[in-house]
C-alpha positions, 0 to 999 in steps of 0.5 A, spaced: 500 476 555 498 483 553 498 489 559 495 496 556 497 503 559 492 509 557 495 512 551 501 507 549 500 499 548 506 494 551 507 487 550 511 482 554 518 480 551 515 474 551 509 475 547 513 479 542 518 472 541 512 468 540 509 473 535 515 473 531 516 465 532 509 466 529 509 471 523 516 467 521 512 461 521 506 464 516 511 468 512 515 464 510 515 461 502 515 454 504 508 456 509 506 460 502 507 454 498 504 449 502 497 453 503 497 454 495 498 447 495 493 445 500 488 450 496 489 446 489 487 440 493 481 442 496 479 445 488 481 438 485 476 434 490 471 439 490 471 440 482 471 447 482 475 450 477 481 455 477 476 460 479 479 468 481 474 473 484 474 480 483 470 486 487 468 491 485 467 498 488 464 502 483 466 509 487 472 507 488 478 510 483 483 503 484 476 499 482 476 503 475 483 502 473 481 494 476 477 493 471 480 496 465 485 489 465 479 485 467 477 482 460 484 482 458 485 478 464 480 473 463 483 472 455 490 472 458 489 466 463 485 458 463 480 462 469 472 463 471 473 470 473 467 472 477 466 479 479 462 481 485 460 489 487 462 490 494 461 498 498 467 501 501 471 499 507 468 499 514 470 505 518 476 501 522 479 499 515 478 507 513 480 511 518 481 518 515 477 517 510 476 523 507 483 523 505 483 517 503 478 518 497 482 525 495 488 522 494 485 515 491 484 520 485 490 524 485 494 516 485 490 513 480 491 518 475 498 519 477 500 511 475 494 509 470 499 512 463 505 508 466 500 502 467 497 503 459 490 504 463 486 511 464 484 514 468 482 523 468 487 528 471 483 533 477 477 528 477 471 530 482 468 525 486 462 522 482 455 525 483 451 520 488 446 520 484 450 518 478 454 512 484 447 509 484 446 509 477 453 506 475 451 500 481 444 500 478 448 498 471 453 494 473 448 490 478 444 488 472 451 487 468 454 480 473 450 475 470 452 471 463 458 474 464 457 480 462 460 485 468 468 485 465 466 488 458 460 493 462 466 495 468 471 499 464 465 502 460 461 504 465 465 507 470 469 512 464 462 515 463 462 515 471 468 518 473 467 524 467 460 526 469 458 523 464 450 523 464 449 521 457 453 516 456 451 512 463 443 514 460 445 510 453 449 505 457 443 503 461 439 502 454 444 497 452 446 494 458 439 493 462 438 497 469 437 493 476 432 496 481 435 500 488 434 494 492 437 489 487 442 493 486 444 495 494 442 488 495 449 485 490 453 490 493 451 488 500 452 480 498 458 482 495 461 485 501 459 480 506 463 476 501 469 479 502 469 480 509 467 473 510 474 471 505 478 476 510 479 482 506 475 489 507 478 494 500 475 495 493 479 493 487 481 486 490 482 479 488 481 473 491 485 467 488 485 460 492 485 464 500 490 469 497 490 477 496 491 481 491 490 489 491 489 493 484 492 492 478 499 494 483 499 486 486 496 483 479 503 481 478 503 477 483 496 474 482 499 473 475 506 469 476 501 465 481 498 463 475 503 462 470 505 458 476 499 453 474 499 453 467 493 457 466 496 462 460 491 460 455 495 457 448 497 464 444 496 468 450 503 474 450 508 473 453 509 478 460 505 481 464 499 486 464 501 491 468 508 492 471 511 496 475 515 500 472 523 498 474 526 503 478 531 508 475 538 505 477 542 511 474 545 517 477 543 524 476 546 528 472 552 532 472 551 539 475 544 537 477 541 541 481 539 539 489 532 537 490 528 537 497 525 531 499 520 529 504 520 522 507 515 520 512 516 514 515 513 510 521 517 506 525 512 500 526 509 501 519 512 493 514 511 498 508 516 503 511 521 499 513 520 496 505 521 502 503 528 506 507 534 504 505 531 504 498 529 511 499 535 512 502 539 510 495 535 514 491 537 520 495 544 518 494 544 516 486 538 523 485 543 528 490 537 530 494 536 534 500 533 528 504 528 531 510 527 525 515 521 526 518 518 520 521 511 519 525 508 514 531 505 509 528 498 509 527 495 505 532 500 509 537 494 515 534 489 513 536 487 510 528 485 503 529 488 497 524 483 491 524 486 484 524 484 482 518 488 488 515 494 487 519 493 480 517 493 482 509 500 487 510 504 482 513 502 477 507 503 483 502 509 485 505 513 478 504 511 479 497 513 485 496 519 485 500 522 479 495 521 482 489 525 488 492 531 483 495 529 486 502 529 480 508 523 480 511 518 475 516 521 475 523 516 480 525 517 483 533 511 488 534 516 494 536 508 499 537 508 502 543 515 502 549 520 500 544 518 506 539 518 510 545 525 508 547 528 509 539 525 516 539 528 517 545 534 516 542 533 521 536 536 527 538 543 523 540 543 519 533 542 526 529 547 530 533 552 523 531 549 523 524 546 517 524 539 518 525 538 514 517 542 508 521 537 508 526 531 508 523 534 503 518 537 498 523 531 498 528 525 496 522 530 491 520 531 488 527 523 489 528 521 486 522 526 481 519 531 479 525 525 477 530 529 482 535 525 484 541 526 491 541 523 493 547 529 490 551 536 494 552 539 487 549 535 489 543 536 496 544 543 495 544 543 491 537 539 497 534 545 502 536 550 498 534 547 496 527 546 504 527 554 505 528 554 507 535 556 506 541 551 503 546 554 505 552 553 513 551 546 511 547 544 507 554 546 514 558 541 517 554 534 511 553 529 514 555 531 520 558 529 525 552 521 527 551 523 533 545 521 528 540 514 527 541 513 535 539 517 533 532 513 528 530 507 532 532 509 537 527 511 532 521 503 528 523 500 535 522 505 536 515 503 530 513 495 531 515 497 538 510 498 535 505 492 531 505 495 524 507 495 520 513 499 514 512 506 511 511 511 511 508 509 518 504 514 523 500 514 530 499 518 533 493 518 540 495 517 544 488 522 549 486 519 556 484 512 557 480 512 549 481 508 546 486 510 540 491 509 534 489 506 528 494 505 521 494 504 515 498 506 508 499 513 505 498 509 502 490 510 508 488 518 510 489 518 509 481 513 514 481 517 519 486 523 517 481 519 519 475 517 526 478 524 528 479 528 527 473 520 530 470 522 537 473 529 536 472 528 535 465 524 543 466 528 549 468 528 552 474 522 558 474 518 555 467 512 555 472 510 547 469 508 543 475 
């Protein structure tokens, strides 16, 4: 029950129900937990053992901090890690690909020390002459077991340039040829895809995902859940998150600028707005909302599959966060427009925080239709606002189309393109700092009591 307009997608009110029946249901603990026990029955009657797989992109910055926790993985837990070489994803799960790379390398050394992992700070993308070495030795590396010890090794000699120390691993490790190599990855990615995922850094556990040392944790407690820590093995997880701070600036703090970037039908957005908004609050900043339409809305495809993987990562994040999630009524196209609609009357009463807040809960954890004035009526008066002067104004005002431009234009700048994404903008002699994503509030956290710890004008950045 899809009808679609030039430029814009549109569901029936039915069809958004339906959906939302839908997403509860796949979302909900109980529907979880029924399909990892149908996964251990299946391991059971097949006779397979407790078995994780692991894919790697040797080009890719979140595959190099994978790997450093591979061996220690496989020591922690009763399992036959199998690694994989897998290329990078399709274009349609990589839209802005350029970008991606860049920021992937400014990310990854960012969050490795608060990980306990490596990873170099101002790194360049590898020579591809040296990508086909790294892959020529790792594909000689899968077989015996031999891939998790070779990984962290080879990719550290890659990612410093390092020709000699890739020269001197291919001694040690042995060298697969071009076409044995290619013909690994090739094998590797068919894999993933036919398992339903499209990234590097990935693991597979049971029909499960888990993305890069940031959802190990998941994978970890999923396993602990089994029984699989080995006799001896240390209490605790590999690689936490870093908990957010709780406590409140100090006293005379000066008052940072902060950027928030956030679309209205983007799960990770949702997740990550009132934490935002929390920490503007306890850190006395100047928070600038400057949401953007969602991407699908912008022309950049989302591929089922990976509409798919943030649903289900979504709930997970959404628990260990205490936020309610699940009952997903698509809000793309119409009932974006009707919210932005309404954008310059919520700023003039004060409450275009409320607004953003109250219609991504009602899109992804109340099930509610959206693109109806009934569900409208609900997102402004859970923003705090009358509907009846809101319902004079719905729809009427276009002025927001060219504001949102602007902020995917400054997001475009910064060298970003999806959401939620942050900017703190630097004080004098210090530049902006920018990241992305709502695992990374603790890092936007960190970044502010940093420079508030450095004086105004020092020049450090």
């Amino acid at each position: 029950m899809m009808s679609a307009r030039i430029g814009r997608v549109d569901l029936s009110s039915f069809a958004r129900r339906l959906a939302a029946l839908g997403a509860a249901a796949l979302t909900s603990p109980r529907s979880r937990a029924l399909r990892r026990s149908a996964a251990e029955v299946q391991r059971r009657l097949a006779g397979r053992p407790h078995r994780v797989l692991y894919f790697h992109q040797v080009d890719d910055p979140y595959s190099q901090l994978a790997a450093q926790v591979l061996e220690p993985l496989a020591a922690r837990y009763e399992v036959e890690l199998e690694s994989r070489l897998a290329g990078p994803p399709p274009d349609a799960a990589a839209p802005e690909r350029a970008r991606l790379e860049v920021f992937a390398r400014k990310d990854a050394a960012d969050v490795a020390p608060a990980y306990g992992l490596a990873f170099p700070r101002a790194a360049a993308a590898p020579a591809a002459e040296d990508v086909a070495e790294a892959r020529r030795l790792l594909a000689a590396s899968l077989g015996a077991g031999r891939f998790p010890a070779a990984a962290a090794r080879v990719g550290r000699a890659l990612w410093a340039g390092d020709r000699a120390a890739l020269a001197k691993l291919g001694e040690e490790l042995g060298r697969a040829g071009d076409a044995e190599a290619r013909a690994a990855e090739e094998a590797g990615s068919e894999e993933r895809r036919r398992l339903g995922h499209y990234s590097g850094a990935v693991f597979h556990y049971g029909g499960e995902w888990y993305w890069g040392v940031d959802r190990l944790h998941h994978l970890e407690r999923r396993l602990d859940a089994l029984g699989l820590r080995r006799a001896g093995a240390p209490p605790g997880l590999l690689v936490p998150r870093p908990p957010p701070r709780r406590g409140p600036a100090p006293a005379r703090s000066e008052r940072l600028v902060l950027e928030f970037y956030p679309s209205l039908r983007s799960p990770y957005s949702y997740l990550a707005l009132e934490r935002t908004y929390d920490l503007a609050r306890r850190q006395n900043l100047e928070l600038v909302l400057r949401p953007v339409l969602p991407m699908v809305m912008r022309g950049l495809p989302v591929p089922p599959e990976k509409r798919l993987y943030i649903v289900l990562d979504a709930k997970r994040e959404a628990e260990d966060a205490g936020i309610p999630f699940g009952r997903v009524c698509d809000p793309v196209g119409a009932p974006v427009e009707r919210c932005f609609s309404l954008w310059s009357f919520c700023r003039e009463q004060g409450r275009a925080a409320e607004l953003l807040l109250s219609f991504t809960r009602a899109a992804f954890a109340e099930g509610v239709d959206t693109a109806s004035d009934t569900g409208m009526r609900h997102v402004v008066e859970g923003a705090g606002l009358p509907w009846s002067e809101a319902r004079a104004r719905l729809g009427r005002d276009e002025s927001w189309r060219a504001e949102l431009e602007a902020n995917r234009e400054a997001l475009f700048g910064m060298g970003l393109w999806g959401v939620p994404s942050f900017r703190l903008l630097g004080r004098a002699g210090e530049a902006d700092f920018h990241t992305f994503g709502q695992d990374r509030i603790w890092l936007l956290e960190a970044e502010i009591e940093r420079r508030r710890a450095v004086p105004a004008g020092s020049g450090s950045a």
